[in-house]
N, C-alpha and C positions, 0 to 999 in steps of 0.2 A: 505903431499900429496897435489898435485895441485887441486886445486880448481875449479869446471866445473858449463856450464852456470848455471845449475839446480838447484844449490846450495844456500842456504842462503848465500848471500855475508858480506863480513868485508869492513866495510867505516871507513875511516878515516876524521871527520868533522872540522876542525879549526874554533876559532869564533862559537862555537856551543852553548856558553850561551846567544845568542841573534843576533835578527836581521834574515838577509837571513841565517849564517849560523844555529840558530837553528830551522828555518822552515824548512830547508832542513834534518837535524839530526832529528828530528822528522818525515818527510816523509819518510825516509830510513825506520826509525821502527816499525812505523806502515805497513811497507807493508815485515815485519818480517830479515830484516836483521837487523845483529849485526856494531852498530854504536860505534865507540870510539871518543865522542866526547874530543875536546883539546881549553882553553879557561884559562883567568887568575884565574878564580873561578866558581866554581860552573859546575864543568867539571869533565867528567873522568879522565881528565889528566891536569892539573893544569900546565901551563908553557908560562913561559913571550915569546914570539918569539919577542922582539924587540932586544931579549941578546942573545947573545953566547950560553951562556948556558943554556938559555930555548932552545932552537932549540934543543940541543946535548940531553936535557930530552923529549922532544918529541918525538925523534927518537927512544931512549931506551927504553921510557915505552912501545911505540907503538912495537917493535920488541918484547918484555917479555910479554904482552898483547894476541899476534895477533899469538904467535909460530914463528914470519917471515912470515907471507904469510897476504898480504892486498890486497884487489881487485882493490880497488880504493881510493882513495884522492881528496878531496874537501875542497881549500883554502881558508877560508870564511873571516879570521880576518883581517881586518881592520881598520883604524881611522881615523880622520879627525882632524888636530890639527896642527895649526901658529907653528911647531917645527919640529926638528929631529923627532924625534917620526912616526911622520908618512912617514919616509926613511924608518926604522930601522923593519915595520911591515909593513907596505903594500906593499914594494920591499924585500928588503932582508930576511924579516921573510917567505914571501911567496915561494920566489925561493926558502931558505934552507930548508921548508917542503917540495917541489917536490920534489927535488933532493935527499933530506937526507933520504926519504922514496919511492924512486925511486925501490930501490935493494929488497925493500919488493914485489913491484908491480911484478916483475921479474918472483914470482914465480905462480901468480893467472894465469889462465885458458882463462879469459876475463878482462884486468889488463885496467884501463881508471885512468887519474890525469884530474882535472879542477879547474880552480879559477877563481878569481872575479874581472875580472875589472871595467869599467864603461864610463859613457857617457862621464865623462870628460878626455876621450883621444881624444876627438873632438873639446876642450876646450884651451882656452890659457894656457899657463904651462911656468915652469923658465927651460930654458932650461940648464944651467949647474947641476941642480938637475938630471934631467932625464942623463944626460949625463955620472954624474960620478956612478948613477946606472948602467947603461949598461958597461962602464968599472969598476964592479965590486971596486970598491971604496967607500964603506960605508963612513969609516971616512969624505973622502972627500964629501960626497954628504949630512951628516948630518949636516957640518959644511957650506954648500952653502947655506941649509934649515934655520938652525939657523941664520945666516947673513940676507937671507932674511927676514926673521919674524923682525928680530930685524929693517929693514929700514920700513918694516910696509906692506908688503908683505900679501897679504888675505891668510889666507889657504886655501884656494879651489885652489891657483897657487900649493900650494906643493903638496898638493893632487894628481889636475891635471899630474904634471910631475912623481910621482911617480907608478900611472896609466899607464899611456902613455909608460914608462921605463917596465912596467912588460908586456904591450901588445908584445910590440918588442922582447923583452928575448924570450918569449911563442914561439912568431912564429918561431925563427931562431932557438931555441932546438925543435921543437919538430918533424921537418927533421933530426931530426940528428942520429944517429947510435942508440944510448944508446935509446934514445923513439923509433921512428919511426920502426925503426930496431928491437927492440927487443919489436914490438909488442902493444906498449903503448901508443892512443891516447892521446893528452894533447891539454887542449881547453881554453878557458877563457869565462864569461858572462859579457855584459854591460850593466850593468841595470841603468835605468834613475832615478827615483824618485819612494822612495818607503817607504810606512809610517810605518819606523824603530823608532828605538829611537835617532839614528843619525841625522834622518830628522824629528825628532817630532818639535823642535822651529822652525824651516821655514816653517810649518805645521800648528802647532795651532792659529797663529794668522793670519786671514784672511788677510788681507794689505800685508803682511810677505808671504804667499801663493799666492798672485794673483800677487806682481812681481817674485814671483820662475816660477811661472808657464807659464810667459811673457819672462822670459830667457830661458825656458824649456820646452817649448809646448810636450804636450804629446797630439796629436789628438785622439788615441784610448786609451781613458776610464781614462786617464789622471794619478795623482799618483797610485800606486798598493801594494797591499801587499806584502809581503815576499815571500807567497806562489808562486805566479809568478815566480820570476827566481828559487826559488827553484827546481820547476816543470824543468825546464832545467837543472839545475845543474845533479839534479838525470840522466836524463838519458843521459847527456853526461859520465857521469862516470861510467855506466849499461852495463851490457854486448851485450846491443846490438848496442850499438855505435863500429863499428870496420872501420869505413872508414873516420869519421869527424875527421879531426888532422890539428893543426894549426891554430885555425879559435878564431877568437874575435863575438860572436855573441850579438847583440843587441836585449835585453827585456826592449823596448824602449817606448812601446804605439805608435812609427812611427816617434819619435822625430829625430832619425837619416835620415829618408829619409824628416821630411818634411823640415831640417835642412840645410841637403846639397843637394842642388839643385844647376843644370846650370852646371853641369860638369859631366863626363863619369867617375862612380864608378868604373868602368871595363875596364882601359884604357889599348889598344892594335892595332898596328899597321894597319892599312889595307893593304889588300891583295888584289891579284887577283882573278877569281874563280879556279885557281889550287891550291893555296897558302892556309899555317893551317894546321890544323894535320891532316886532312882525307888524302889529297896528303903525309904526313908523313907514312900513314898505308898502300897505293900501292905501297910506297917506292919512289915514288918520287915527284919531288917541282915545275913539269911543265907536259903541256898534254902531254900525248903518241903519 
C-alpha cells in the first residue's frame, strides 16, 4: 500500500557507517523513521557499490527489506583515493543506486532521491575522467583514473572530475520522464569541508589546516560537522520537498559565493521592458 505524508517513512542511506552518510542515518531515526542503512560493514546491508555486484545486492536486499516501497534514497558513499576506486563509487556506484532503486521510489506517496556532491565541482578536475563517466564508460574512465594516478595525478583531480560527472548526470535526469515525471525530486549537496574521517589528516595538523583553509575559505563558521549537510540531506529527501529538482546546493560556510566572484551566477540575456516570461503569461513578446 502507498505510503502518505503522515507516515513513518523508509530511507534508504548509502555510506551510513560514517561520515555525512551516518549523521544523516542517525537523524532519520531519531526523528522515528525506519533507515536501511548500506555501507561495506557495519551496515544493514553490507555491499561493495564499486562492483557490479554489490550494486545488484543493494537493490535486492533493499526490495526484500522495504516490501518495494522506499520513500527516499540518500547517496552518501564516497572516497577519495589516487585510483579507479573512486570512478567505480562515487560516479557509477552513486548513479546505479538512484536508478536501481528508482522503481522502489515509484511506489511512495512523497518519493524524494539525493546525493552528495561537493565543492570540488568548482575545482580543477582531469577531464576525460568526467567525460568517459558522463558517456557511461566505466571501464574507460577507470582506466583514465588509473593512468592518471600513475603519472602522479593528486586525487583530489579524480575526485574532482568524478563530482563534477555526477553533478551533470543529476541535472539532465532529473527533467527527465522517469524522475521528474513520475514525481521524484533528485537533488545533490556540495558540502565544503567538514571534519569527517576523510578530512581528519588535513585537519589534525594545524600547518595542514591553515593551507586547506587558504584553498578553501569557509567565511561562515569555517570546517563543519556532518550534522550540517545532514540537516539538508534530510529534508531534500522528506516529504515536503515537492518542487526543488535538479538543483546542486551548496553547504559551503559561503565558500562558493566568496569564491566566485566578477561574474553573473544567473546569466541571461537582456531584454526589453516587454521581453521575459510576464509578456510570455499575456501571451505576448511586445506592448499591446
Amino acid at each position: 500500500m502507498p505510503s502518505t505524508d503522515a507516515d513513518p517513512r523508509t530511507y534508504v542511506v548509502t555510506g551510513s557507517a560514517s561520515g555525512i552518510g551516518q549523521a544523516t542515518a542517525q537523524r532519520l531515526a531519531a526523528d522515528g523513521h525506519r533507515v536501511l542503512g548500506a555501507d561495506l560493514r557495519d551496515a544493514d546491508i553490507e555491499a561493495d557499490l564499486a562492483t557490479a555486484e554489490g550494486r545488484a545486492r543493494l537493490v535486492t536486499e533493499v526490495t526484500e527489506r522495504s516490501d518495494g516501497l522506499v520513500d527516499g534514497v540518500i547517496a552518501c558513499a564516497g572516497v577519495l583515493a589516487a585510483s579507479a576506486l573512486t570512478v567505480h563509487v562515487n560516479f557509477f556506484g552513486a548513479v546505479a543506486t538512484l536508478e536501481g532503486l528508482r522503481p522502489l521510489l515509484e511506489r511512495s506517496a512523497a518519493p524524494a532521491a539525493v546525493t552528495v556532491a561537493s565543492i570540488a565541482v568548482l575545482q580543477p578536475y582531469l577531464g576525460p575522467v568526467a567525460e568517459r563517466c558522463l558517456a557511461d564508460d566505466e571501464a574507460g574512465a577507470a582506466a583514465a583514473a588509473d593512468a592518471a594516478a600513475a603519472e602522479g595525478a593528486d586525487r583530489g583531480v579524480i575526485y574532482a572530475a568524478t563530482k563534477r560527472a555526477l553533478a551533470h548526470w543529476l541535472r539532465a535526469a532529473a527533467v527527465r520522464p522517469e524522475w521528474a515525471g513520475a514525481g521524484i525530486p533528485l537533488n545533490a549537496v556540495a558540502p565544503a569541508i567538514t571534519t569527517t574521517a576523510m578530512m581528519a589528516p588535513g585537519l589534525a595538523d594545524p600547518g595542514a589546516r591553515a593551507r586547506l583553509l587558504e584553498h578553501v575559505p569557509m567565511p561562515l563558521g569555517g570546517p563543519m560537522p556532518a550534522d550540517h549537510p545532514a540537516a539538508l540531506l534530510a529534508w531534500l529527501a522528506g516529504p515536503e520537498n515537492r518542487a526543488v529538482t535538479g538543483q546542486v546546493l551548496f553547504v559551503d560556510g559561503g565558500h562558493e559565493a566568496a569564491t566566485r566572484t566578477g561574474f553573473d551566477p544567473w546569466p541571461a540575456p537582456e531584454a526589453g521592458p516587454d521581453g521575459g516570461v510576464f509578456a510570455a503569461i499575456r501571451g505576448t513578446s511586445s506592448a499591446p
